[in-house]
Residue frames as a rotation matrix with the C-alpha (Angstrom) as fourth column:
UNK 1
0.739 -0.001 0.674 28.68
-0.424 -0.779 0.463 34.04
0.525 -0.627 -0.576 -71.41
UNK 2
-0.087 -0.610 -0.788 31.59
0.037 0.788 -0.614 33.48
0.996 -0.083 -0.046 -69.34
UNK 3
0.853 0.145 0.501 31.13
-0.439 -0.320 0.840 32.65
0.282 -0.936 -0.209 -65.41
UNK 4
-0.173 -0.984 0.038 34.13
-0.531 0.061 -0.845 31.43
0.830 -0.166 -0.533 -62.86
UNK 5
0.918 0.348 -0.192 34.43
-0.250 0.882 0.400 28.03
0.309 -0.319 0.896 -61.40
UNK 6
0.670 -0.742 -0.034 36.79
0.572 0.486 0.661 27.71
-0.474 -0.462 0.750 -58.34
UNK 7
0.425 -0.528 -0.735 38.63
-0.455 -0.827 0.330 31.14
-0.782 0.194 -0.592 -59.78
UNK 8
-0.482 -0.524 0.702 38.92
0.525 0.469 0.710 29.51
-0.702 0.711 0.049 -63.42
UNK 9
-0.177 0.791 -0.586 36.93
-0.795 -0.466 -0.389 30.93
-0.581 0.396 0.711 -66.40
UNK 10
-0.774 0.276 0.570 35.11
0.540 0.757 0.367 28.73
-0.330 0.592 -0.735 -68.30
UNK 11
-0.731 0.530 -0.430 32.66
-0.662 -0.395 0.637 29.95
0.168 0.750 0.640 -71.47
UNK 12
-0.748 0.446 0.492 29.20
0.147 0.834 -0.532 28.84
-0.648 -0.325 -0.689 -70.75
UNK 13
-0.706 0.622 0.338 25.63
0.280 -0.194 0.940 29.21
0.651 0.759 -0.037 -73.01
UNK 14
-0.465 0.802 0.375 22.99
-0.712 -0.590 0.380 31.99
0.526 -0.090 0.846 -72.56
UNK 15
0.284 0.958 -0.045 20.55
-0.859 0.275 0.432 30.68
0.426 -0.084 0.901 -69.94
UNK 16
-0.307 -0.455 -0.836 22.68
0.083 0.862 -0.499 28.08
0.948 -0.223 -0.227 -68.35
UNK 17
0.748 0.657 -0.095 21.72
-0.052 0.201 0.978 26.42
0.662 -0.726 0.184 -65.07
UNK 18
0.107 -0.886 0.451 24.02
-0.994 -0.098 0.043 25.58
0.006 -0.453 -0.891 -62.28
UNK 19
0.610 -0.066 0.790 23.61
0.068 0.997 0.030 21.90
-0.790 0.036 0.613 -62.89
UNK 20
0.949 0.131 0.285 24.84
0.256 0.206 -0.945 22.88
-0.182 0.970 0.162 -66.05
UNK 21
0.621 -0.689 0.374 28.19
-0.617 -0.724 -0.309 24.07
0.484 -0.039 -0.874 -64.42
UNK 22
0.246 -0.542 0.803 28.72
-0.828 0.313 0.465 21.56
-0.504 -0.780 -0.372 -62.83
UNK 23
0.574 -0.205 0.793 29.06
0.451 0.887 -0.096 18.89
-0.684 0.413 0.602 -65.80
UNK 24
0.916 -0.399 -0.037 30.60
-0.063 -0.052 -0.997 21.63
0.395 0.916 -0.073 -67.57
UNK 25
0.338 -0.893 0.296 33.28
-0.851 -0.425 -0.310 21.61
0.402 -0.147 -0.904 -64.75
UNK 26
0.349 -0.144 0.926 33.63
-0.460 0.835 0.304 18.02
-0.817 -0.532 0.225 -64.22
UNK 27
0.826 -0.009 0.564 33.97
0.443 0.628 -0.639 17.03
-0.349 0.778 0.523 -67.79
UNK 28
0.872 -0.453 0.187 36.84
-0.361 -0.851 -0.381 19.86
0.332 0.265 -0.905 -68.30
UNK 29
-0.288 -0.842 0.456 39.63
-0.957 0.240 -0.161 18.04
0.026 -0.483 -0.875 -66.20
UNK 30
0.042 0.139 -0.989 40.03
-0.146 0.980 0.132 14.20
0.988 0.139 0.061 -66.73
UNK 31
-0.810 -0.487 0.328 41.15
-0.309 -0.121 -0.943 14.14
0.499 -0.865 -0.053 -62.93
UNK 32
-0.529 0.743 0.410 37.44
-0.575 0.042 -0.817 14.77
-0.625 -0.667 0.405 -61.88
UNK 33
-0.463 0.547 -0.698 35.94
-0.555 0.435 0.709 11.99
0.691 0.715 0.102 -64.10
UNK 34
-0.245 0.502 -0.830 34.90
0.543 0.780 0.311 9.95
0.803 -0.374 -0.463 -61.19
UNK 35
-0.898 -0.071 -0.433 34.17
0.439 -0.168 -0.883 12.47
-0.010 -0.983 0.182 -58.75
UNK 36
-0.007 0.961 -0.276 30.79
0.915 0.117 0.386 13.47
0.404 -0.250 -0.880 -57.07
UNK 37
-0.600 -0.067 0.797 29.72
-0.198 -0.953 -0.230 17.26
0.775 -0.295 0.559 -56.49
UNK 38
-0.374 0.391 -0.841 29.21
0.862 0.480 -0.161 17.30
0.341 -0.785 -0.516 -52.68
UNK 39
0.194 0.515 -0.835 28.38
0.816 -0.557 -0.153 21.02
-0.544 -0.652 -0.528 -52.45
UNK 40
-0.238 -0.281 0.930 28.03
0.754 -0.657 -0.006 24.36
0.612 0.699 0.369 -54.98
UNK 41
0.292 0.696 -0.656 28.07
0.892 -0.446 -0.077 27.96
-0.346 -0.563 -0.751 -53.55
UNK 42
0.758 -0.221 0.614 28.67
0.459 -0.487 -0.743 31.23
0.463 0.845 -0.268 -54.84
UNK 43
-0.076 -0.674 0.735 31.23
0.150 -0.736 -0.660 34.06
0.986 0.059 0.157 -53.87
UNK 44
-0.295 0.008 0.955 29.39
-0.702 -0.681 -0.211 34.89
0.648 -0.733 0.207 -51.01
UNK 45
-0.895 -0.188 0.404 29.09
-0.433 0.585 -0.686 31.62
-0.108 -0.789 -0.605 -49.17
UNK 46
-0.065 0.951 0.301 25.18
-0.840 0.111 -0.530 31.00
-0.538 -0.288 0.792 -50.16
UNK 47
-0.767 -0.273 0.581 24.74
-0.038 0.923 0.383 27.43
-0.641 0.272 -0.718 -51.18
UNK 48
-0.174 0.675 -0.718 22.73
-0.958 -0.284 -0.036 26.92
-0.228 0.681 0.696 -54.73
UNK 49
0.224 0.491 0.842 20.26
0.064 0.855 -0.515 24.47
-0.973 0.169 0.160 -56.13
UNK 50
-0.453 -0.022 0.891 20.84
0.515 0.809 0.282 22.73
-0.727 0.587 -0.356 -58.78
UNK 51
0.132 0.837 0.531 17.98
0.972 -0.004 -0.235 24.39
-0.195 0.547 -0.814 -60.71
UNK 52
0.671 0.196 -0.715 19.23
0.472 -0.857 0.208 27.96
-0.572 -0.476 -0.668 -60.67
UNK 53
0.775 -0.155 0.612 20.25
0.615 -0.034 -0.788 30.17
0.143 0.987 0.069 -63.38
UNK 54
-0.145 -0.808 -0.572 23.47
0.781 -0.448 0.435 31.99
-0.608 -0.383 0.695 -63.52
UNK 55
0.945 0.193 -0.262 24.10
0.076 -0.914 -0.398 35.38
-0.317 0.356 -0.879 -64.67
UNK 56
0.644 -0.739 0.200 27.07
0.191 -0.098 -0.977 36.54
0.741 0.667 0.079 -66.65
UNK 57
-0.231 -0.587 0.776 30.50
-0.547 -0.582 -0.602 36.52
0.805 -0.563 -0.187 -64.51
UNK 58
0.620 0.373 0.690 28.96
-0.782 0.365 0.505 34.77
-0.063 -0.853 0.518 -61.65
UNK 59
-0.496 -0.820 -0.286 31.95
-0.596 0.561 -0.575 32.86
0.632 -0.115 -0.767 -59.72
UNK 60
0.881 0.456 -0.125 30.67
-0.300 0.744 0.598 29.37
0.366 -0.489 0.792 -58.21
UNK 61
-0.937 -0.331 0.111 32.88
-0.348 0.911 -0.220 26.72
-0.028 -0.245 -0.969 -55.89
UNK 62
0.348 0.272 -0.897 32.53
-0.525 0.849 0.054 23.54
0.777 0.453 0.438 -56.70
UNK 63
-0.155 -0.548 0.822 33.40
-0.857 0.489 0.164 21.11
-0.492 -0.679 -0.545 -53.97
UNK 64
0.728 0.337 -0.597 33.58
-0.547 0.810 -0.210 17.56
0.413 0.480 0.774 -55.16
UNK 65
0.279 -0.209 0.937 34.76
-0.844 0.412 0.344 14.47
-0.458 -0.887 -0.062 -53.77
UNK 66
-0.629 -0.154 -0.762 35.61
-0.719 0.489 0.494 10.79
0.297 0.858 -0.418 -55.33
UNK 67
0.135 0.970 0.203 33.36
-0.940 0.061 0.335 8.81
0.313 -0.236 0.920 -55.86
């Protein structure tokens, strides 16, 4: 399925988590190899846990920081 990270697309797998966005959008860009997610929310400003499944299409920000 594909969802949108920080207005990119990026192809993720049936049943993915949002933890699972976030290593898929840290490992994508050598840049963010040392950086720490400091905060994930969706479109509409609501901050998500970790544990929480996306749906198809569903646009996260990523904030991250170095570590």
């Amino acid at each position: 399925m594909n969802i949108f990270i920080n207005n990119e697309k990026y192809e993720i797998f049936d049943g993915a988590r949002v933890v699972d966005a976030i290593e898929l959008y840290l490992n994508s860009n050598p840049l963010l190899k040392d950086h720490v997610v400091t905060e994930v929310t969706d479109q509409y400003g609501n901050r998500l846990g970790d544990k929480g499944r996306l749906l198809p299409d569903a646009e996260l920000i990523i904030d991250s920081e170095y570590a």
